[in-house]
PLY file of the C-alpha trace (Angstrom):
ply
format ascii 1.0
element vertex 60
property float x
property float y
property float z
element edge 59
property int vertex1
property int vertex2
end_header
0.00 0.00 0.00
1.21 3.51 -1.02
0.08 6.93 0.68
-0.20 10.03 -1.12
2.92 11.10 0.26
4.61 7.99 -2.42
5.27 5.87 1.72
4.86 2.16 1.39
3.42 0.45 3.89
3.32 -3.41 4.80
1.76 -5.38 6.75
2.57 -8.51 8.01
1.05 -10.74 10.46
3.26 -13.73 12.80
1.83 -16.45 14.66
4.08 -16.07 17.58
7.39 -14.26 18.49
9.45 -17.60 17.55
8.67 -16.91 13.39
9.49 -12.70 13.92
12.60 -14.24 15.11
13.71 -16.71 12.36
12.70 -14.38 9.64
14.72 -12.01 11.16
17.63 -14.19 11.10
17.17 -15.52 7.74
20.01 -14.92 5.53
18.03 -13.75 2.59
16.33 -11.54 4.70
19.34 -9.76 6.00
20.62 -9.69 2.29
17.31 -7.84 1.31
17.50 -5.50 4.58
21.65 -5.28 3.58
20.62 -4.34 0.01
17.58 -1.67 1.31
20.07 0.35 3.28
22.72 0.65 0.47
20.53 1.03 -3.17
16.64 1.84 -1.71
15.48 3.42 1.42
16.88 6.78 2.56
15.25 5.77 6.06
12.54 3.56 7.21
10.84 2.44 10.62
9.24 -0.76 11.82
6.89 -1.38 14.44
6.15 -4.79 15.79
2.32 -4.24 17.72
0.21 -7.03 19.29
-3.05 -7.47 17.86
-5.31 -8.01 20.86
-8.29 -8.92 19.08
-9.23 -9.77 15.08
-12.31 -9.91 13.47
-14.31 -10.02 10.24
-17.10 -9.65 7.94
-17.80 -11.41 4.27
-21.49 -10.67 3.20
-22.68 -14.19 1.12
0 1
1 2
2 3
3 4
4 5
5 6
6 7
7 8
8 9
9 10
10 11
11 12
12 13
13 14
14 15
15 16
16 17
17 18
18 19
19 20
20 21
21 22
22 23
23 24
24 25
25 26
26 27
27 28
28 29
29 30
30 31
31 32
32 33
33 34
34 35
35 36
36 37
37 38
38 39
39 40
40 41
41 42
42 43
43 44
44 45
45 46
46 47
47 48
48 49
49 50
50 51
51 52
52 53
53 54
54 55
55 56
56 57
57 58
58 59
């Protein structure tokens, strides 16, 4: 997703802390996140929030 200020924003949802932790590790990742600092981002910010409650509506 894109604002109208051209910021991306992603959103990605863990089932527990373990998987935040191995994708965090994993080499490609760190390659990508190696590769984002050099070529892509001038700065970016992640936040890791708890979602207390999820719920949804699909009308038939």
């Amino acid at each position: 997703m894109t604002d109208q200020d051209g910021r991306d924003l992603t959103v990605i949802y863990y089932a527990a802390e373990a998987s935040i932790a191995a994708w965090k590790a994993h080499p490609e990742h760190l390659e990508a996140q190696r590769l984002g600092r050099a070529r892509w981002y001038a700065s970016y910010s992640v936040e890791v929030p708890r979602v207390e409650r999820a719920y949804a509506f699909t009308r038939e």
